[in-house]
C-alpha atoms as a printed R data frame, in Angstrom:
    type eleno elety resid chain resno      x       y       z
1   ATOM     1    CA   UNK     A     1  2.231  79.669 128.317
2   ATOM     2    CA   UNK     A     2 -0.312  81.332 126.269
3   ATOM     3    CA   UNK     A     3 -1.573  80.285 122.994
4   ATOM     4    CA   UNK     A     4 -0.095  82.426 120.589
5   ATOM     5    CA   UNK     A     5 -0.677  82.347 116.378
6   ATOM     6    CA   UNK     A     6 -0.900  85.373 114.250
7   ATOM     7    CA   UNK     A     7 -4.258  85.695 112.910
8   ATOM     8    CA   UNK     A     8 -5.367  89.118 112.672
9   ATOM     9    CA   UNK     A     9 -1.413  90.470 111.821
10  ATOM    10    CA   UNK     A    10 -1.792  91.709 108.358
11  ATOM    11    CA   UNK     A    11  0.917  89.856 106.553
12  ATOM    12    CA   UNK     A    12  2.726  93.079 105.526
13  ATOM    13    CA   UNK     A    13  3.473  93.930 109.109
14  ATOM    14    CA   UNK     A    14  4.431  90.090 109.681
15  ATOM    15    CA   UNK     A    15  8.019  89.863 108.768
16  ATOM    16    CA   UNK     A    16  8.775  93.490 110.632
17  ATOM    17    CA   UNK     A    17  7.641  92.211 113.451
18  ATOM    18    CA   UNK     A    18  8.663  89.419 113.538
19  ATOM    19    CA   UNK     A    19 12.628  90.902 113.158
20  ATOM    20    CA   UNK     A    20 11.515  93.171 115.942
21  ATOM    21    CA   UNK     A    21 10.023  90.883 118.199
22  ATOM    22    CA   UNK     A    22 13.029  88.239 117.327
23  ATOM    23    CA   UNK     A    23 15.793  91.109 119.042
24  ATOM    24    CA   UNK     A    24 13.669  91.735 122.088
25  ATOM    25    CA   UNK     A    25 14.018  88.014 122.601
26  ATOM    26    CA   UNK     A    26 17.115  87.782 122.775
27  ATOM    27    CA   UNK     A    27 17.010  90.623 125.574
28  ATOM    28    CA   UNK     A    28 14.564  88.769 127.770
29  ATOM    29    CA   UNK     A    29 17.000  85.868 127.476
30  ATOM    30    CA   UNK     A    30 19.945  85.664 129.596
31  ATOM    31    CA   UNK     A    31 20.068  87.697 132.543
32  ATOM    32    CA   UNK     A    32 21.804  85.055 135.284
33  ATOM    33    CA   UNK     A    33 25.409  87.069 135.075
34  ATOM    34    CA   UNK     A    34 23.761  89.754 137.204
35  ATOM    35    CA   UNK     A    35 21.724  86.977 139.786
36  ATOM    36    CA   UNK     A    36 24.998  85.471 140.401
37  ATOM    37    CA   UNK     A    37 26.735  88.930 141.240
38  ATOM    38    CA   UNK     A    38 23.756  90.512 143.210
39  ATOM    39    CA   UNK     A    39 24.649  86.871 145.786
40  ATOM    40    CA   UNK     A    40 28.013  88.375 146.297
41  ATOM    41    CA   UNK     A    41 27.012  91.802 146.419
42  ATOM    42    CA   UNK     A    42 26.936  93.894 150.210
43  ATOM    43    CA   UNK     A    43 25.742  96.709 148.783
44  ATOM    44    CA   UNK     A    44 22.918  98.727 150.548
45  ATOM    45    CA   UNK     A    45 19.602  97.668 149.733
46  ATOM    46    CA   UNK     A    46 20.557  94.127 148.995
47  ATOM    47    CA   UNK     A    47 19.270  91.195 151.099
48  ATOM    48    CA   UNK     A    48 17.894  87.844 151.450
49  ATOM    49    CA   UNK     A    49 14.146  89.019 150.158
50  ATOM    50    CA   UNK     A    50 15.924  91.478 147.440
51  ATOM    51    CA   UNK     A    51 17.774  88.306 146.311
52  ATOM    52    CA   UNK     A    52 15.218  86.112 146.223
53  ATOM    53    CA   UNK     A    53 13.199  88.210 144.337
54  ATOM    54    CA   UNK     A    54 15.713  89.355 141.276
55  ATOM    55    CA   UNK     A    55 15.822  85.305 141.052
56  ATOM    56    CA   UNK     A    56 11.689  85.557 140.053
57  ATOM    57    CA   UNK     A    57 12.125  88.628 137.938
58  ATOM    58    CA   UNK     A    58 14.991  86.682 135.857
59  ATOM    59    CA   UNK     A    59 12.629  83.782 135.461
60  ATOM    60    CA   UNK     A    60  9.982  85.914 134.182
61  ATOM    61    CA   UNK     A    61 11.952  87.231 131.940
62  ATOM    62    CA   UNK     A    62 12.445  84.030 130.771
63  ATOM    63    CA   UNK     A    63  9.088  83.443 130.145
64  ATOM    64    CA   UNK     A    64  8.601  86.356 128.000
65  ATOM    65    CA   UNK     A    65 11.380  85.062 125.967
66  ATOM    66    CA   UNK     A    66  9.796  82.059 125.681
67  ATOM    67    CA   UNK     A    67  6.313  83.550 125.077
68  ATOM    68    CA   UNK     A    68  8.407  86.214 122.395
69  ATOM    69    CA   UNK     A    69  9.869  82.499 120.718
70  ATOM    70    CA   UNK     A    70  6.460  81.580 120.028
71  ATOM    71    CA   UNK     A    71  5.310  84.896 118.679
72  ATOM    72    CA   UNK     A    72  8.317  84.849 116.406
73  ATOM    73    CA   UNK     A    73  7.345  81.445 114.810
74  ATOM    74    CA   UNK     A    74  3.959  82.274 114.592
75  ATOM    75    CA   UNK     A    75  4.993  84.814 112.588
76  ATOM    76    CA   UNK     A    76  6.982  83.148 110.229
77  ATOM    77    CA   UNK     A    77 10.196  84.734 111.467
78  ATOM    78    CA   UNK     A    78 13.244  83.720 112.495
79  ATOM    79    CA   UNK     A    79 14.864  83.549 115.972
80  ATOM    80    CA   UNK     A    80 18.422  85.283 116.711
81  ATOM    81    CA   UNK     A    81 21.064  83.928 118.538
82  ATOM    82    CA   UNK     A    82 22.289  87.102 119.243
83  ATOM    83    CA   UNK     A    83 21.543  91.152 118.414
84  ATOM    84    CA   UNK     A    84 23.336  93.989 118.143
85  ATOM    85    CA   UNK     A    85 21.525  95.922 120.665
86  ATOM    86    CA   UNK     A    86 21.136  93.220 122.864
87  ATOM    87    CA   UNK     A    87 25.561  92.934 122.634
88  ATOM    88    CA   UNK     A    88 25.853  96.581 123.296
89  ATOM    89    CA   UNK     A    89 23.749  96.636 126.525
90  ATOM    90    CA   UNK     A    90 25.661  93.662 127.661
91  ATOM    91    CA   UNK     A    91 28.821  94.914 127.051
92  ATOM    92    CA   UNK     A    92 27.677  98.528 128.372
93  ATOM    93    CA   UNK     A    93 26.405  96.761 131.929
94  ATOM    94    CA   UNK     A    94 29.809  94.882 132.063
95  ATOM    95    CA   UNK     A    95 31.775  97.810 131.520
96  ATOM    96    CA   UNK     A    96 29.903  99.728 134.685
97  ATOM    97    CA   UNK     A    97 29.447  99.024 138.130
98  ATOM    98    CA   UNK     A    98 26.383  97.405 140.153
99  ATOM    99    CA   UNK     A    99 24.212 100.041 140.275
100 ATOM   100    CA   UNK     A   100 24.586 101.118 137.373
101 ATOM   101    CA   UNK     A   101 23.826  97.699 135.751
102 ATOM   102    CA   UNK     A   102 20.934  97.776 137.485
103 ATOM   103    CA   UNK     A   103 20.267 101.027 136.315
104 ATOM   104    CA   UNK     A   104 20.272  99.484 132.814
105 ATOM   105    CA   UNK     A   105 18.036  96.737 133.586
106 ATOM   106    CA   UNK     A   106 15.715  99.654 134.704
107 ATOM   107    CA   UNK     A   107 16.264 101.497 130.738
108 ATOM   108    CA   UNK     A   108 15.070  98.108 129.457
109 ATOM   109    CA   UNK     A   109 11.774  97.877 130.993
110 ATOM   110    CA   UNK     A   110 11.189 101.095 130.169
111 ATOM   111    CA   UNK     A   111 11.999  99.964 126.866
112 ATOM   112    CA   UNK     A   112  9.817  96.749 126.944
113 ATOM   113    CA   UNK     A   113  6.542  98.407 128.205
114 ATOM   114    CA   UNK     A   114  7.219 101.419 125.713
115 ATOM   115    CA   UNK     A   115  7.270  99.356 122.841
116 ATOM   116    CA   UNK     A   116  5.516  96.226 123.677
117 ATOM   117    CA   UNK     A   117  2.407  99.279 124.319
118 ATOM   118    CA   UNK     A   118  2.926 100.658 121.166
119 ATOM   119    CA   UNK     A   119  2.661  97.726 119.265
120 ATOM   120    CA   UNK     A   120 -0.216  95.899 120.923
121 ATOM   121    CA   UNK     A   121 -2.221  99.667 120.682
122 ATOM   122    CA   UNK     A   122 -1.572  98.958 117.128
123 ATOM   123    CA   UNK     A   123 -2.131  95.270 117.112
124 ATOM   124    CA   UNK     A   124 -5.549  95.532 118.872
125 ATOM   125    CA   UNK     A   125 -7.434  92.665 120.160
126 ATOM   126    CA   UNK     A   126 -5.336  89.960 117.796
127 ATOM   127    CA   UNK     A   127 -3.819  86.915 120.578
128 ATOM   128    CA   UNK     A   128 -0.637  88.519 119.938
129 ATOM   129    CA   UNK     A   129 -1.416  91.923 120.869
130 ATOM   130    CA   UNK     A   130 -3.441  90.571 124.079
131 ATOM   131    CA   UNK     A   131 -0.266  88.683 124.884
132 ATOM   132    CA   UNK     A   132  2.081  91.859 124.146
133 ATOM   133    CA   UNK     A   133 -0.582  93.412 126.609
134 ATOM   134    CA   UNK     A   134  0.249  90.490 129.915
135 ATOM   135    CA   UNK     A   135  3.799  91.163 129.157
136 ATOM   136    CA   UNK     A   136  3.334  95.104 129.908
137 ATOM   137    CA   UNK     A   137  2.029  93.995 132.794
138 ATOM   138    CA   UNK     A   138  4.672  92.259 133.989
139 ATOM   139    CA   UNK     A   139  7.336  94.327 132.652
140 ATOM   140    CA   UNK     A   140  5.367  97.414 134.964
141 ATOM   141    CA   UNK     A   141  5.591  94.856 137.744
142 ATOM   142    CA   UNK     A   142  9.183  94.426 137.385
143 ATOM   143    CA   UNK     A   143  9.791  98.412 136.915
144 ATOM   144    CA   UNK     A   144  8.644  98.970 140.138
145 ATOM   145    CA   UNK     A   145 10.323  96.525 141.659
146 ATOM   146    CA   UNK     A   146 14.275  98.314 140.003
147 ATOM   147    CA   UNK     A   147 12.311 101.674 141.169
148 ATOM   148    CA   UNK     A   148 11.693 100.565 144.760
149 ATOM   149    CA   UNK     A   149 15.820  99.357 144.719
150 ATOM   150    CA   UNK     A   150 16.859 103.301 143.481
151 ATOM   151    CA   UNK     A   151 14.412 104.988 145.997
152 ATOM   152    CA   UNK     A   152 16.556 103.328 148.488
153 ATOM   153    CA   UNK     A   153 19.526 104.354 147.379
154 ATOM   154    CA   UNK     A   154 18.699 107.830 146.871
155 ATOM   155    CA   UNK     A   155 17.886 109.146 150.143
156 ATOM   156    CA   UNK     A   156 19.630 112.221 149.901
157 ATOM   157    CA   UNK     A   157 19.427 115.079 147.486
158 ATOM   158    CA   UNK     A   158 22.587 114.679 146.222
159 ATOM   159    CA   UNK     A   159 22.026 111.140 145.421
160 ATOM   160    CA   UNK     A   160 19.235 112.168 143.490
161 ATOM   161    CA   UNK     A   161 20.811 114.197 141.452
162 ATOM   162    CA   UNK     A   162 23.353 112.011 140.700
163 ATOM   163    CA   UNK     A   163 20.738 109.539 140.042
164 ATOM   164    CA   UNK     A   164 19.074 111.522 137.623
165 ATOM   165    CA   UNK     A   165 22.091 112.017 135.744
166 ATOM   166    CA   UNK     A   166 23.118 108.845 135.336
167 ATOM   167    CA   UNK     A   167 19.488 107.843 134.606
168 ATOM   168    CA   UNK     A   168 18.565 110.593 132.041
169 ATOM   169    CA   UNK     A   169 21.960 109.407 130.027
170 ATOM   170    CA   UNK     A   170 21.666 105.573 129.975
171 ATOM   171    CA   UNK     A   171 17.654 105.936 129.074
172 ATOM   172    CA   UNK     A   172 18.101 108.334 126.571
173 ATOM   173    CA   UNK     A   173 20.718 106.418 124.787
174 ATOM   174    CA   UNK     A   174 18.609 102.916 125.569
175 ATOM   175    CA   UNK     A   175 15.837 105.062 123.908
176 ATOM   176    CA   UNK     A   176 17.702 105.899 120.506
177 ATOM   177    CA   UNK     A   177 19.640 102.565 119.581
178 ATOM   178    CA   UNK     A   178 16.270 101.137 120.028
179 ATOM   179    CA   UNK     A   179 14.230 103.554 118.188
180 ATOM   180    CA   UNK     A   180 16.898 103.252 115.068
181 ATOM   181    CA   UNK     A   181 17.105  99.445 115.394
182 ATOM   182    CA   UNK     A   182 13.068  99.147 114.883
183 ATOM   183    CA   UNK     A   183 12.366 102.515 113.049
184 ATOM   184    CA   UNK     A   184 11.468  99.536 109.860
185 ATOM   185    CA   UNK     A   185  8.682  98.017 112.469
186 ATOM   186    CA   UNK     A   186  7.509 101.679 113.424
187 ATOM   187    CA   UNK     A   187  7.296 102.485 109.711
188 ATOM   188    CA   UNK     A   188  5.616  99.399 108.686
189 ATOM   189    CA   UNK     A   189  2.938  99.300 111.366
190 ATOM   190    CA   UNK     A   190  2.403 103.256 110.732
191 ATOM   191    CA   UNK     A   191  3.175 103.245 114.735
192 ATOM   192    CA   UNK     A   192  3.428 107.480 115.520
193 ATOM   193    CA   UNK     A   193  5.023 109.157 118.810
194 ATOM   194    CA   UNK     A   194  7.476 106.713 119.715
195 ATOM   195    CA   UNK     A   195  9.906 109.139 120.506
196 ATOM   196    CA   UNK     A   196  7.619 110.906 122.814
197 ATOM   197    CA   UNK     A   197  6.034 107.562 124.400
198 ATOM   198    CA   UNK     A   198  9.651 106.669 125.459
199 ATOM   199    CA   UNK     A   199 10.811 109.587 126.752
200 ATOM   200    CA   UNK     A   200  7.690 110.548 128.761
201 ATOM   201    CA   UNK     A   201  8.165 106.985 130.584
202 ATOM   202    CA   UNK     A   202 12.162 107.952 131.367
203 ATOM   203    CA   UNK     A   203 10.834 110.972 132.953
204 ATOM   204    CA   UNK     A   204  8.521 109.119 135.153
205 ATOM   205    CA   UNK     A   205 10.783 106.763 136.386
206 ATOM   206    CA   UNK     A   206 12.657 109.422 137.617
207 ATOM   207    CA   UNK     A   207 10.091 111.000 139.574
208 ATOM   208    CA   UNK     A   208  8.907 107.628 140.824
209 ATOM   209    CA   UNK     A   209 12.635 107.095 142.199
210 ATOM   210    CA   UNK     A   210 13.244 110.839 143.283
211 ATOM   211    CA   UNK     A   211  9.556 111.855 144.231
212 ATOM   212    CA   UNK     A   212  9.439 112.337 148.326
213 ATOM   213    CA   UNK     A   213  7.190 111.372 151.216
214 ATOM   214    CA   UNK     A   214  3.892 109.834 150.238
215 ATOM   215    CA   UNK     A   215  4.478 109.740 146.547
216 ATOM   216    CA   UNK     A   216  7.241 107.805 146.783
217 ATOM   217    CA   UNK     A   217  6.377 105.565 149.099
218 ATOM   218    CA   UNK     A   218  2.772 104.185 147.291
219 ATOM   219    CA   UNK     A   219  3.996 105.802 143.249
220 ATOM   220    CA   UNK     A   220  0.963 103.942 141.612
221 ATOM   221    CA   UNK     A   221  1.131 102.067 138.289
222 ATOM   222    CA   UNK     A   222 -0.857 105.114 136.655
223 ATOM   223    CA   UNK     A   223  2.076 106.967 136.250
224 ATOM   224    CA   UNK     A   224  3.988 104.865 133.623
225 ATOM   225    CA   UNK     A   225  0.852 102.996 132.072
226 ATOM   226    CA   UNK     A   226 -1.061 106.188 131.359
């Protein structure tokens, strides 16, 4: 665990942060529903290694909850027990099938390294923008790791439409509950482009799944961190 305290925050962007930064923690929290339904899952795609690893991502993810805990307190804030964002992806993943709860796990780290970037570009070189920083990292680790799952599954062109479809709708409703839950943060840290950031990472995530031959077989991180 890093060492996290908030010198260098200005202490107006403190408590806006810290809200924001409190609801993204409770995303990173509890993602074992899915673990235990990926071990009884045949789909295609889905095996021992495939297993094994969605059991490391969720643990990560609990680490950046953790890590998120301790940026909230630095912060002065308060932790949630629960947000409303955070219910409504839960409840949308339940209401869908596998893939396409997997497909929202792929909207939210889109949604993590789009606005964990944002604010540690405006953050700087404080600890807790370096630490927002190592999360991106991870979170770009763990995007490619959903895209790799979705290239396999869309080996045909009609499964790549269908997968951009699907994909375009649940990111670009991900993208606007988020943007109006944290447009106070945005405000406060005079944070510009959001909309744009977002969307231009939805887009390549799409042609990271649907891109063909070489491309999609070696994508590169480039393509989402630039």
């Amino acid at each position: 665990m890093p060492t996290i305290d908030a010198e260098g925050v200005p202490e107006a962007w403190r408590a806006p942060l810290g809200r924001s930064l409190a609801i993204f923690q409770v995303g990173e929290s509890g993602e074992g529903r899915i673990v235990r339904e990926i071990e009884r899952s045949r789909l295609g795609g889905i095996d021992a290694d495939y297993r094994a690893a969605l059991k490391l991502f969720v643990k990560e993810e609990g680490r950046h909850a953790r890590i998120l805990a301790a940026m909230v307190r630095a912060l002065g804030g308060s932790l949630r027990r629960t947000a409303w964002t955070d219910r409504l992806f839960v409840h949308g993943r339940r209401l869908l099938g596998l893939r396409l709860k997997l497909l929202v796990l792929l909207a939210a780290e889109v949604i993590g390294i789009g606005f964990y970037g944002l604010l540690a570009g405006r953050l700087g070189g404080c600890p807790i923008g370096q630490v927002l920083r190592e999360i991106c990292g991870d979170e770009e680790a763990h995007l490619e790791f959903h895209c790799a799952f979705f290239r396999l599954q869309t080996a045909s062109p009609w499964r790549r439409a269908l997968f951009s479809a699907a994909w375009f709708a649940v990111a670009a409703a991900a993208c606007a509950v988020v943007l109006i839950d944290h447009r106070p943060t945005l405000r406060a840290l005079a944070i510009d482009g959001a909309p744009r950031r977002l969307w231009g990472l939805v887009v390549a995530v799409r042609r990271r799944v649907c891109a063909d031959g070489v491309a999609a077989a070696a994508p590169g991180r480039a393509s989402v961190a630039a």
